[in-house]
KEMARDREN-732018 format. One record per residue: residue in three letters; x, y, z of N, C-alpha, C in turn. Coordinates in steps of 0.02 Angstrom, whole numbers, padded with zeros to 5 digits, always signed. Example, Ala and Ser with C-alpha at 12.3 -4.5 7.8 and 13.67 -1.06 7.14 Angstrom:
2
ALA+00660-00284+00390+00615-00225+00390+00660-00165+00390/SER+00642-00112+00354+00684-00053+00357+00645+00002+00394/
***
This chain:
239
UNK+01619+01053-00562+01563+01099-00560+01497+01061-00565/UNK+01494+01005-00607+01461+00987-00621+01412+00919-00566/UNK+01470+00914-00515+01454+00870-00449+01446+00916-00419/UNK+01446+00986-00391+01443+01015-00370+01361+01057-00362/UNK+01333+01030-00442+01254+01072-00442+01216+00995-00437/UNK+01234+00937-00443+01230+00876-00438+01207+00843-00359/UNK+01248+00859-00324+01226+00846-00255+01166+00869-00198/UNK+01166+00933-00224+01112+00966-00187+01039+00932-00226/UNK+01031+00891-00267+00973+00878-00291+00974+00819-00266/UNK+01046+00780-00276+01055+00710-00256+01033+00710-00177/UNK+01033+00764-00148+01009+00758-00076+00933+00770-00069/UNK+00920+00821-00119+00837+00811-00128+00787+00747-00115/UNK+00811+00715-00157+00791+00654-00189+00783+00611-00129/UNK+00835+00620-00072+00850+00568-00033+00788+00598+00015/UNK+00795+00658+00021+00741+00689+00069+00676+00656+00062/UNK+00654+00645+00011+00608+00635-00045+00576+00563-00017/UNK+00631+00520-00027+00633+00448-00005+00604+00439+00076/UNK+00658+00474+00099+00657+00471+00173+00601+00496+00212/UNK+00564+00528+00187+00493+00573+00215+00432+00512+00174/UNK+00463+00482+00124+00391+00429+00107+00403+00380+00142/UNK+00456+00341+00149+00446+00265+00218+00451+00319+00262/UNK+00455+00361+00292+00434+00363+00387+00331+00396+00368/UNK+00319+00394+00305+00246+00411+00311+00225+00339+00292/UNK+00245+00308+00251+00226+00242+00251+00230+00191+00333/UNK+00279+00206+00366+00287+00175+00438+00236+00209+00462/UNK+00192+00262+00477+00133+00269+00492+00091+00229+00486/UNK+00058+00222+00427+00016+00189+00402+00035+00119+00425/UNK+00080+00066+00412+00105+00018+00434+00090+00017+00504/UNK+00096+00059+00564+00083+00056+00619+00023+00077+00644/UNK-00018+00099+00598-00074+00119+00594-00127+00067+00604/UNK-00106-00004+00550-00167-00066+00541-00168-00086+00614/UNK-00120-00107+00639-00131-00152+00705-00172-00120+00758/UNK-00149-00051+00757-00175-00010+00806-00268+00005+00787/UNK-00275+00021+00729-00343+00012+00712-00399-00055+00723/UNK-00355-00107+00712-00378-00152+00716-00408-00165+00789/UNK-00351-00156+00835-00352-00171+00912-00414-00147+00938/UNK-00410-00083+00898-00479-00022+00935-00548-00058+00900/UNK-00563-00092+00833-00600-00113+00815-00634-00160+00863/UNK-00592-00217+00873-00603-00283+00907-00612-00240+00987/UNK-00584-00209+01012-00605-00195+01069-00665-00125+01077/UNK-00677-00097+01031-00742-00045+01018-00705+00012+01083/UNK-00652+00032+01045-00616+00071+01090-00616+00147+01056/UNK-00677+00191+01085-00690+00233+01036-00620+00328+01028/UNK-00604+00294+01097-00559+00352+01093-00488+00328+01077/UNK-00450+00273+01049-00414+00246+00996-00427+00274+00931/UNK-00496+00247+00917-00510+00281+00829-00505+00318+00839/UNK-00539+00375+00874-00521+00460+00884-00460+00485+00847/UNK-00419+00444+00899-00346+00470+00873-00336+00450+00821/UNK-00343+00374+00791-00331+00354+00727-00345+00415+00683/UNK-00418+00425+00696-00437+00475+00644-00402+00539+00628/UNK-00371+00573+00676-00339+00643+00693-00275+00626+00654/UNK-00236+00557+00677-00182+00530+00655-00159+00555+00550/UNK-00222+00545+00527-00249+00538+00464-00244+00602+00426/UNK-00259+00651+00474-00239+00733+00438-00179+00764+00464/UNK-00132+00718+00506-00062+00738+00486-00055+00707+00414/UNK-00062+00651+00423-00020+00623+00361-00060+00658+00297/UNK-00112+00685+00288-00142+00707+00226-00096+00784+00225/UNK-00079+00812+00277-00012+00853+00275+00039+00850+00235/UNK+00049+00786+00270+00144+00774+00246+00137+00761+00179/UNK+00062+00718+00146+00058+00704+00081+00082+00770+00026/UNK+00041+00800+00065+00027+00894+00009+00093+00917+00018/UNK+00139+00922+00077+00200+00957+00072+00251+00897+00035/UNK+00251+00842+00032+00304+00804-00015+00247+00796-00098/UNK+00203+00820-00108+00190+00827-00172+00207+00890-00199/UNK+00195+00952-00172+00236+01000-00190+00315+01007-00181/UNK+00335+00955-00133+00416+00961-00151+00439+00917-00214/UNK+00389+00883-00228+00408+00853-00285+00389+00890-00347/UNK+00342+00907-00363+00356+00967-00408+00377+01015-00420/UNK+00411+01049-00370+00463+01091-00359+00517+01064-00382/UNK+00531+01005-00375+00594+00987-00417+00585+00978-00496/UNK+00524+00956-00496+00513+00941-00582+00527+01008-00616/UNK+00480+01070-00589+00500+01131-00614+00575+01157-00627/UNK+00625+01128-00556+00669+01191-00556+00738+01155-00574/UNK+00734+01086-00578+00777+01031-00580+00784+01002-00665/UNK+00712+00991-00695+00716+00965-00752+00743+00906-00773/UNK+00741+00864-00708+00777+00797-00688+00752+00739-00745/UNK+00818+00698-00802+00806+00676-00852+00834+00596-00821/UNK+00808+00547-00876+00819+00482-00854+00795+00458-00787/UNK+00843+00408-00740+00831+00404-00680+00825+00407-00639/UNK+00816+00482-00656+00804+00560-00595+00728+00562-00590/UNK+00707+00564-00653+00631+00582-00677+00608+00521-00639/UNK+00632+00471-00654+00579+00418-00652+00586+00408-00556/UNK+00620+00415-00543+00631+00424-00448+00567+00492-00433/UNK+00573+00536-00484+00507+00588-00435+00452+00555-00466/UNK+00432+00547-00517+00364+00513-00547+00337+00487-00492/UNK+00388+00414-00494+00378+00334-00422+00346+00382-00366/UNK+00388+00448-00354+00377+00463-00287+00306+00499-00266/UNK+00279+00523-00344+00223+00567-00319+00168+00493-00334/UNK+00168+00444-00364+00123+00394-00356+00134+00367-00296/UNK+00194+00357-00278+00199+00307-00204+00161+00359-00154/UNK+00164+00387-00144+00130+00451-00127+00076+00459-00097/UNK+00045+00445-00168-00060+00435-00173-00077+00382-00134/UNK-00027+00312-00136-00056+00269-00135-00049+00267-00044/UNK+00019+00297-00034+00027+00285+00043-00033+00331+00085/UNK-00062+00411+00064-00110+00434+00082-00178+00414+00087/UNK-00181+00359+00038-00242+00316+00020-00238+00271+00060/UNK-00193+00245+00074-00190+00170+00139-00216+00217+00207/UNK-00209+00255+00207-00192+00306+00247-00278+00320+00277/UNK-00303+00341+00231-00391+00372+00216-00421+00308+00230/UNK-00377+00232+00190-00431+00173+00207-00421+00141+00302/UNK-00391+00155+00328-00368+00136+00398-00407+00190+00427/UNK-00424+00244+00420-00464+00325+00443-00542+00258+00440/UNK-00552+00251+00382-00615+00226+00362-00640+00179+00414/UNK-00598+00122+00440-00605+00075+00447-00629+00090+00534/UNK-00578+00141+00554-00615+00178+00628-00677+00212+00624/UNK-00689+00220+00580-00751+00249+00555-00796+00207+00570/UNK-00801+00164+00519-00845+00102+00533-00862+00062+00569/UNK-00791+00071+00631-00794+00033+00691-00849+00093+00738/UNK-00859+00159+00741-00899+00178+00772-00973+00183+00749/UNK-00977+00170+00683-01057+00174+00675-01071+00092+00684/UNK-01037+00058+00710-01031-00027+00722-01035-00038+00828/UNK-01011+00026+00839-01002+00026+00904-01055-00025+00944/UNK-01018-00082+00971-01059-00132+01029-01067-00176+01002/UNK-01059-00191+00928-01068-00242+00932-01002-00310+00919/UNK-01038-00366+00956-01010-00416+00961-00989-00457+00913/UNK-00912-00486+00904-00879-00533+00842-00880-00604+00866/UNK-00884-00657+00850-00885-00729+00864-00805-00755+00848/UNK-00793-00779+00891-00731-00808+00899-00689-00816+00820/UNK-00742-00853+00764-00696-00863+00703-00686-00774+00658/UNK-00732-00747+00678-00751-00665+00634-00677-00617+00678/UNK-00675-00649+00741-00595-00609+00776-00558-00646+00731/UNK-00523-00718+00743-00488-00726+00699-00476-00700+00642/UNK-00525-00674+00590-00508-00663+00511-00517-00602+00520/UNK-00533-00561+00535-00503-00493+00555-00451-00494+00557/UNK-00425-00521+00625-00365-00521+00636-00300-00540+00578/UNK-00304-00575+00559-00272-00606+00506-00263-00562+00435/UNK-00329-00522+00426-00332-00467+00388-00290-00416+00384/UNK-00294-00385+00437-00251-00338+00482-00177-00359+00475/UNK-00161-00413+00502-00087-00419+00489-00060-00457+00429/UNK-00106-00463+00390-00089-00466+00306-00071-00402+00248/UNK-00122-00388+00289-00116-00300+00262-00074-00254+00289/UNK-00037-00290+00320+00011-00249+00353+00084-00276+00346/UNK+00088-00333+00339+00143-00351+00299+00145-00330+00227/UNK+00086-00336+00161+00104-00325+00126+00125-00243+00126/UNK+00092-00211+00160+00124-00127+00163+00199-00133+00166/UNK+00229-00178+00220+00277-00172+00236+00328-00198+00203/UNK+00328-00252+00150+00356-00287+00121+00365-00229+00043/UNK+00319-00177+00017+00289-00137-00032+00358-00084-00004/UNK+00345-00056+00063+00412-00001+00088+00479-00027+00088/UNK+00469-00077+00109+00550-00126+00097+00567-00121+00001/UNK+00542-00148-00027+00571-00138-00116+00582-00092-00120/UNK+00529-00029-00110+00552+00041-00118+00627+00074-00079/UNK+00614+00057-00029+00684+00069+00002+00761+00051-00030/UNK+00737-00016-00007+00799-00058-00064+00810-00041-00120/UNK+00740-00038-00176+00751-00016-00237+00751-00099-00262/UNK+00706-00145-00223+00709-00213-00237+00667-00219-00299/UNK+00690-00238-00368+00609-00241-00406+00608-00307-00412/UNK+00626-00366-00377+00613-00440-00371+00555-00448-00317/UNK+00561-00421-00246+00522-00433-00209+00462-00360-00235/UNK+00478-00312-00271+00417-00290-00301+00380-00320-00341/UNK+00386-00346-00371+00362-00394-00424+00342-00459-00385/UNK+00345-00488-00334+00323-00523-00294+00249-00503-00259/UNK+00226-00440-00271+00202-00425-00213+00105-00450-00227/UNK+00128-00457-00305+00029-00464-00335+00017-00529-00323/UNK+00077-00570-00311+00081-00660-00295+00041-00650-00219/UNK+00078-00602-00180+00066-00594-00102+00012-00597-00073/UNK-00002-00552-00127-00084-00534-00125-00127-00581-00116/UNK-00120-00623-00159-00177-00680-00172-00211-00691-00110/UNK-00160-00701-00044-00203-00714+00009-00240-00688+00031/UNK-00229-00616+00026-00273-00565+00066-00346-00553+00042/UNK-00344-00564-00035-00404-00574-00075-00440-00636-00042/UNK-00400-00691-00015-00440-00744-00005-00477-00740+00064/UNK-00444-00699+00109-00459-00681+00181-00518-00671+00176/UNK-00536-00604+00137-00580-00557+00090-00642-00598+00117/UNK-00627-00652+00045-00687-00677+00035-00713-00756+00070/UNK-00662-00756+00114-00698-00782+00180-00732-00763+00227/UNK-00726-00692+00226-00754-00646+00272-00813-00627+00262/UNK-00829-00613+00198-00891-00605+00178-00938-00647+00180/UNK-00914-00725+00169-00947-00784+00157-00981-00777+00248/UNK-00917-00771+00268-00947-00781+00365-01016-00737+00369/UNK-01001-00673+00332-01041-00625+00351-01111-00621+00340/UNK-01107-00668+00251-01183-00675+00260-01217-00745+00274/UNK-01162-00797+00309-01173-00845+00341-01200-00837+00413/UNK-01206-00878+00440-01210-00894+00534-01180-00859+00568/UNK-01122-00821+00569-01086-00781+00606-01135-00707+00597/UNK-01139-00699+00526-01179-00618+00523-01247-00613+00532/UNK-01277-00666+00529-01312-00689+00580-01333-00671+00639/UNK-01269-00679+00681-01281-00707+00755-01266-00629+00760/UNK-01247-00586+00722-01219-00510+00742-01297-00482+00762/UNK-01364-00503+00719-01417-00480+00718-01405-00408+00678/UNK-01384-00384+00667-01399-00305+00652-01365-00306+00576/UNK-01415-00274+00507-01399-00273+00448-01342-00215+00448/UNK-01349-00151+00476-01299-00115+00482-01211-00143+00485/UNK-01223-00176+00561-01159-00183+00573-01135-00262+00516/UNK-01169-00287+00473-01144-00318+00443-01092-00267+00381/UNK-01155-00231+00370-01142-00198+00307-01068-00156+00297/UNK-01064-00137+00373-01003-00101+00386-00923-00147+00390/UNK-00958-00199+00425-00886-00270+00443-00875-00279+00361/UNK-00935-00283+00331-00919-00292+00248-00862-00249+00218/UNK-00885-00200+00220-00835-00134+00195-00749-00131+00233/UNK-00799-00148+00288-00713-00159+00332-00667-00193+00297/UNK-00690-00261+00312-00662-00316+00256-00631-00299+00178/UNK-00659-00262+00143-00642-00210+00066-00580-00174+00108/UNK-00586-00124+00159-00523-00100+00166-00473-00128+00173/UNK-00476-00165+00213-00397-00208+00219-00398-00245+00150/UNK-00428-00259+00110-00402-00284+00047-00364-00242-00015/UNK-00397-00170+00009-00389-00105-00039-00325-00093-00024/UNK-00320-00079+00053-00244-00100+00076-00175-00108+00020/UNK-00222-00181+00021-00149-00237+00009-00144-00233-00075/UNK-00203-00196-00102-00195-00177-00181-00143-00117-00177/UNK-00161-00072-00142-00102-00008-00151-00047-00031-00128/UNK-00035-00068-00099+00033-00111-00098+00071-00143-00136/UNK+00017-00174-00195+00039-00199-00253+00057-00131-00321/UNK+00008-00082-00299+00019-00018-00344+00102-00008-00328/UNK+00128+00002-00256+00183+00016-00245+00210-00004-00276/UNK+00223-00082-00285+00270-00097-00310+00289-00115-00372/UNK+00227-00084-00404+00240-00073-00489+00284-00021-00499/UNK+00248+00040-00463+00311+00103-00475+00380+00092-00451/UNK+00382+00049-00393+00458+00042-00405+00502+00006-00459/UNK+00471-00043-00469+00484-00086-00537+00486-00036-00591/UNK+00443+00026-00614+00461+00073-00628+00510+00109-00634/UNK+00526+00137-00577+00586+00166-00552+00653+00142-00546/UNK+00640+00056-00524+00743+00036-00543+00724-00002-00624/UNK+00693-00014-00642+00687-00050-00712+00675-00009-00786/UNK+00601+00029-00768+00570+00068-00819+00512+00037-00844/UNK+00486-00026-00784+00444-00071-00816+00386-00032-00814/UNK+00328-00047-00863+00278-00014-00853+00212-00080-00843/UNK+00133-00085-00811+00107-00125-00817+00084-00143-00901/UNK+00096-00183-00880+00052-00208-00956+00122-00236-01012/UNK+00171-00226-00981+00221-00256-01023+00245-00325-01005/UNK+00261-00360-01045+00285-00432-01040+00311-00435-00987/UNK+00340-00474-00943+00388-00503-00894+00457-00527-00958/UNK+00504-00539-00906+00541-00538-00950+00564-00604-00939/UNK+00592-00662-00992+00584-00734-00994+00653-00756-00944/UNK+00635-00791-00915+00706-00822-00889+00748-00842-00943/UNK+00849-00830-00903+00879-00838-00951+00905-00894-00984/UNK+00852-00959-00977+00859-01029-01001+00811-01007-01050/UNK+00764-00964-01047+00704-00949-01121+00705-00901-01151/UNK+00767-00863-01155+00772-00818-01184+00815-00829-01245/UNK+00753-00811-01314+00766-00817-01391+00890-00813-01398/UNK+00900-00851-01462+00957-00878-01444+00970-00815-01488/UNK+00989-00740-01492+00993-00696-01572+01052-00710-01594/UNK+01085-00765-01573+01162-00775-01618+01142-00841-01649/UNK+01090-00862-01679+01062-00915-01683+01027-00883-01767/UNK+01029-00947-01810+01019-00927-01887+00958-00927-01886/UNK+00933-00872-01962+00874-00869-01943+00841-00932-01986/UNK+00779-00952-01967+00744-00995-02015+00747-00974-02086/UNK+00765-01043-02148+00752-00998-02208+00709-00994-02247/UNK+00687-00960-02272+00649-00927-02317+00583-00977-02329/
***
Protein backbone atom coordinates (compact mmCIF):
# COMPACT_ATOMS: atom_id res chain seq x y z
CA UNK A 1 0.00 0.00 0.00
CA UNK A 2 2.49 1.88 0.96
CA UNK A 3 4.54 1.73 -2.64
CA UNK A 4 1.57 2.15 -3.99
CA UNK A 5 0.85 6.06 -2.60
CA UNK A 6 4.78 6.20 -2.99
CA UNK A 7 5.09 6.15 -6.69
CA UNK A 8 2.78 8.59 -7.92
CA UNK A 9 4.91 11.26 -6.07
CA UNK A 10 8.06 9.33 -6.98
CA UNK A 11 6.90 10.23 -10.53
CA UNK A 12 6.20 13.77 -9.51
CA UNK A 13 9.49 14.47 -8.57
CA UNK A 14 10.87 13.08 -11.77
CA UNK A 15 8.47 15.39 -13.69
CA UNK A 16 9.93 18.02 -11.58
CA UNK A 17 13.54 17.18 -12.66
CA UNK A 18 12.77 16.65 -16.14
CA UNK A 19 10.94 20.07 -16.92
CA UNK A 20 14.14 21.92 -15.05
CA UNK A 21 17.13 20.51 -17.49
CA UNK A 22 14.93 20.83 -20.71
CA UNK A 23 14.40 24.69 -19.24
CA UNK A 24 17.87 24.84 -18.32
CA UNK A 25 18.83 23.42 -22.10
CA UNK A 26 17.10 26.61 -23.14
CA UNK A 27 19.02 28.86 -21.55
CA UNK A 28 22.24 26.79 -22.39
CA UNK A 29 21.22 27.19 -26.04
CA UNK A 30 20.26 30.45 -25.52
CA UNK A 31 24.16 32.02 -24.81
CA UNK A 32 25.56 31.08 -28.20
CA UNK A 33 22.64 32.13 -30.02
CA UNK A 34 22.63 35.57 -28.21
CA UNK A 35 25.94 36.00 -28.57
CA UNK A 36 25.95 35.35 -32.48
CA UNK A 37 23.16 38.11 -32.80
CA UNK A 38 25.35 40.44 -30.62
CA UNK A 39 28.59 40.16 -32.72
CA UNK A 40 26.60 40.26 -35.82
CA UNK A 41 23.92 43.28 -34.64
CA UNK A 42 21.30 40.92 -35.83
CA UNK A 43 18.27 42.69 -34.55
CA UNK A 44 15.62 40.25 -35.43
CA UNK A 45 17.64 37.22 -33.57
CA UNK A 46 17.37 39.27 -30.24
CA UNK A 47 13.74 39.75 -31.07
CA UNK A 48 13.27 36.29 -30.72
CA UNK A 49 15.79 35.88 -27.98
CA UNK A 50 13.68 38.24 -26.20
CA UNK A 51 10.10 36.52 -26.87
CA UNK A 52 12.16 33.23 -26.19
CA UNK A 53 12.41 34.68 -22.40
CA UNK A 54 8.56 34.81 -21.59
CA UNK A 55 8.12 31.27 -22.43
CA UNK A 56 10.53 30.30 -20.07
CA UNK A 57 9.26 32.93 -17.33
CA UNK A 58 6.08 30.56 -18.01
CA UNK A 59 7.44 27.33 -17.46
CA UNK A 60 9.23 29.03 -14.32
CA UNK A 61 5.62 29.99 -12.62
CA UNK A 62 3.99 26.61 -13.66
CA UNK A 63 7.01 24.33 -12.11
CA UNK A 64 6.98 26.73 -9.01
CA UNK A 65 3.49 26.10 -8.37
CA UNK A 66 3.93 22.42 -9.09
CA UNK A 67 6.29 22.47 -6.57
CA UNK A 68 4.30 23.75 -3.98
CA UNK A 69 1.60 21.81 -4.70
CA UNK A 70 3.55 19.05 -3.63
CA UNK A 71 4.85 20.68 -0.47
CA UNK A 72 1.15 21.25 0.46
CA UNK A 73 -0.41 17.95 -0.49
CA UNK A 74 2.64 15.55 -0.21
CA UNK A 75 4.31 16.76 3.08
CA UNK A 76 7.46 15.23 1.59
CA UNK A 77 10.08 14.53 4.70
CA UNK A 78 13.91 13.97 4.44
CA UNK A 79 15.18 13.50 0.87
CA UNK A 80 11.98 14.25 -0.61
CA UNK A 81 11.95 17.78 0.96
CA UNK A 82 15.24 18.54 0.16
CA UNK A 83 14.73 17.41 -3.86
CA UNK A 84 11.64 20.14 -3.95
CA UNK A 85 13.53 22.92 -1.90
CA UNK A 86 16.88 22.29 -4.66
CA UNK A 87 14.10 22.46 -7.15
CA UNK A 88 12.33 25.70 -6.45
CA UNK A 89 15.99 27.44 -6.05
CA UNK A 90 17.35 25.71 -9.18
CA UNK A 91 14.48 27.28 -10.53
CA UNK A 92 15.18 31.06 -9.74
CA UNK A 93 18.40 30.68 -10.76
CA UNK A 94 17.66 28.96 -14.23
CA UNK A 95 14.87 31.93 -14.87
CA UNK A 96 17.51 34.40 -13.89
CA UNK A 97 20.14 33.07 -16.45
CA UNK A 98 17.28 33.27 -18.40
CA UNK A 99 16.34 37.35 -17.80
CA UNK A 100 20.36 37.83 -17.95
CA UNK A 101 20.70 36.43 -21.78
CA UNK A 102 17.03 38.61 -22.45
CA UNK A 103 19.35 41.51 -21.09
CA UNK A 104 22.21 41.03 -22.99
CA UNK A 105 19.90 41.31 -26.46
CA UNK A 106 18.82 44.17 -24.97
CA UNK A 107 21.92 45.80 -24.82
CA UNK A 108 22.96 44.59 -28.05
CA UNK A 109 20.11 46.90 -29.50
CA UNK A 110 20.60 50.07 -27.66
CA UNK A 111 24.49 49.21 -28.90
CA UNK A 112 23.09 48.62 -32.43
CA UNK A 113 26.12 49.43 -35.19
CA UNK A 114 28.48 49.49 -33.45
CA UNK A 115 31.80 48.04 -34.26
CA UNK A 116 34.11 45.28 -31.98
CA UNK A 117 37.97 45.09 -32.73
CA UNK A 118 39.24 41.86 -33.44
CA UNK A 119 40.58 41.17 -29.61
CA UNK A 120 36.86 42.63 -27.96
CA UNK A 121 35.26 39.55 -30.61
CA UNK A 122 37.55 37.25 -29.19
CA UNK A 123 36.61 37.84 -25.35
CA UNK A 124 33.17 38.01 -25.96
CA UNK A 125 33.38 35.16 -27.54
CA UNK A 126 35.12 33.25 -25.02
CA UNK A 127 32.63 34.72 -22.48
CA UNK A 128 29.80 33.27 -24.11
CA UNK A 129 31.13 29.87 -24.26
CA UNK A 130 32.37 29.93 -20.71
CA UNK A 131 29.17 30.76 -19.59
CA UNK A 132 27.82 28.27 -21.24
CA UNK A 133 29.71 25.50 -20.25
CA UNK A 134 29.54 26.40 -16.77
CA UNK A 135 25.52 26.31 -17.19
CA UNK A 136 26.06 23.15 -18.63
CA UNK A 137 28.40 21.45 -16.46
CA UNK A 138 25.75 23.10 -13.23
CA UNK A 139 22.67 20.81 -15.33
CA UNK A 140 24.92 17.84 -15.62
CA UNK A 141 25.47 17.53 -11.38
CA UNK A 142 21.93 18.19 -11.07
CA UNK A 143 20.99 15.55 -13.34
CA UNK A 144 23.44 13.09 -12.14
CA UNK A 145 22.95 14.19 -8.65
CA UNK A 146 26.93 14.71 -9.00
CA UNK A 147 27.91 16.74 -5.74
CA UNK A 148 31.80 16.31 -6.73
CA UNK A 149 31.55 18.06 -10.01
CA UNK A 150 29.01 20.43 -8.02
CA UNK A 151 31.38 21.43 -5.75
CA UNK A 152 33.79 21.91 -8.57
CA UNK A 153 31.92 24.46 -10.12
CA UNK A 154 33.15 27.89 -7.84
CA UNK A 155 36.89 26.51 -8.90
CA UNK A 156 35.31 26.83 -12.67
CA UNK A 157 34.39 29.92 -12.21
CA UNK A 158 37.52 31.56 -11.55
CA UNK A 159 37.94 31.94 -15.23
CA UNK A 160 35.00 33.56 -16.18
CA UNK A 161 35.62 36.21 -13.47
CA UNK A 162 38.94 36.63 -15.14
CA UNK A 163 37.42 37.01 -18.77
CA UNK A 164 35.30 39.68 -16.85
CA UNK A 165 37.95 41.64 -15.99
CA UNK A 166 39.82 41.61 -19.05
CA UNK A 167 37.05 42.90 -20.71
CA UNK A 168 36.61 45.74 -18.87
CA UNK A 169 40.28 46.57 -18.75
CA UNK A 170 39.89 46.48 -22.88
CA UNK A 171 36.96 48.61 -22.44
CA UNK A 172 38.33 51.42 -20.78
CA UNK A 173 41.56 50.89 -22.65
CA UNK A 174 42.30 51.45 -26.61
CA UNK A 175 39.74 49.13 -27.79
CA UNK A 176 36.79 51.29 -25.94
CA UNK A 177 38.30 53.79 -27.26
CA UNK A 178 38.35 53.06 -30.76
CA UNK A 179 34.36 52.15 -30.16
CA UNK A 180 34.10 56.15 -29.75
CA UNK A 181 30.71 56.13 -28.16
CA UNK A 182 30.39 56.27 -24.04
CA UNK A 183 27.03 54.52 -24.43
CA UNK A 184 28.02 51.57 -26.26
CA UNK A 185 30.89 51.13 -23.86
CA UNK A 186 28.72 51.34 -20.96
CA UNK A 187 26.44 48.69 -22.30
CA UNK A 188 29.51 46.06 -23.63
CA UNK A 189 30.32 46.77 -19.80
CA UNK A 190 27.14 45.40 -18.44
CA UNK A 191 27.22 42.85 -21.14
CA UNK A 192 30.38 41.61 -19.83
CA UNK A 193 28.54 41.49 -15.87
CA UNK A 194 26.01 39.25 -17.62
CA UNK A 195 27.86 36.52 -18.76
CA UNK A 196 29.65 36.58 -15.46
CA UNK A 197 26.22 36.67 -13.46
CA UNK A 198 25.69 33.72 -15.66
CA UNK A 199 28.39 31.64 -14.48
CA UNK A 200 27.55 32.75 -10.61
CA UNK A 201 24.00 31.16 -10.90
CA UNK A 202 25.75 28.28 -12.02
CA UNK A 203 27.73 28.09 -9.06
CA UNK A 204 24.31 28.83 -6.99
CA UNK A 205 23.22 25.58 -8.81
CA UNK A 206 25.44 23.69 -7.64
CA UNK A 207 25.28 24.40 -4.06
CA UNK A 208 21.66 23.27 -4.02
CA UNK A 209 22.53 20.21 -5.41
CA UNK A 210 25.24 19.54 -2.96
CA UNK A 211 22.26 20.32 -0.91
CA UNK A 212 20.09 17.93 -2.22
CA UNK A 213 22.42 14.59 -2.50
CA UNK A 214 24.48 15.65 0.72
CA UNK A 215 22.48 18.22 2.95
CA UNK A 216 25.44 20.51 2.59
CA UNK A 217 24.63 23.93 3.32
CA UNK A 218 27.05 27.13 2.33
CA UNK A 219 29.00 28.17 4.93
CA UNK A 220 29.81 24.76 6.30
CA UNK A 221 33.22 23.20 6.42
CA UNK A 222 34.23 20.95 3.45
CA UNK A 223 34.78 17.87 4.62
CA UNK A 224 38.68 16.73 5.21
CA UNK A 225 40.07 14.09 3.07
CA UNK A 226 40.20 10.64 4.38
CA UNK A 227 44.11 10.76 5.07
CA UNK A 228 42.96 14.05 7.50
CA UNK A 229 40.34 12.93 9.00
CA UNK A 230 40.67 13.15 13.11
CA UNK A 231 41.66 9.28 14.20
CA UNK A 232 38.18 8.92 17.06
CA UNK A 233 39.55 5.44 17.95
CA UNK A 234 42.60 7.24 18.98
CA UNK A 235 43.23 8.18 23.00
CA UNK A 236 42.40 11.20 24.11
CA UNK A 237 45.22 13.61 25.27
CA UNK A 238 45.57 13.54 29.12
CA UNK A 239 44.51 15.78 31.34
Amino acid sequence: MVESLRKPFADELEEIRTELIRMAGLVIESIPRCTEALLSSDLAAAQEIIHADNLLDEASLALENHCHQLLALQQPMAGDLRAIMAALTINYEIERSGDLVENIAKAMRRMYGTEFGPRLRGLITQMSEEAARLFRFAVDAYADGNSGLAAALDDIDDRLDRLNHQCLAMIVGEEGREMGDLVSGVQLALIARYYERIGDHAVNIGERVRYMVDGWRPGQPEELPDDQEPDIGAEAPAG
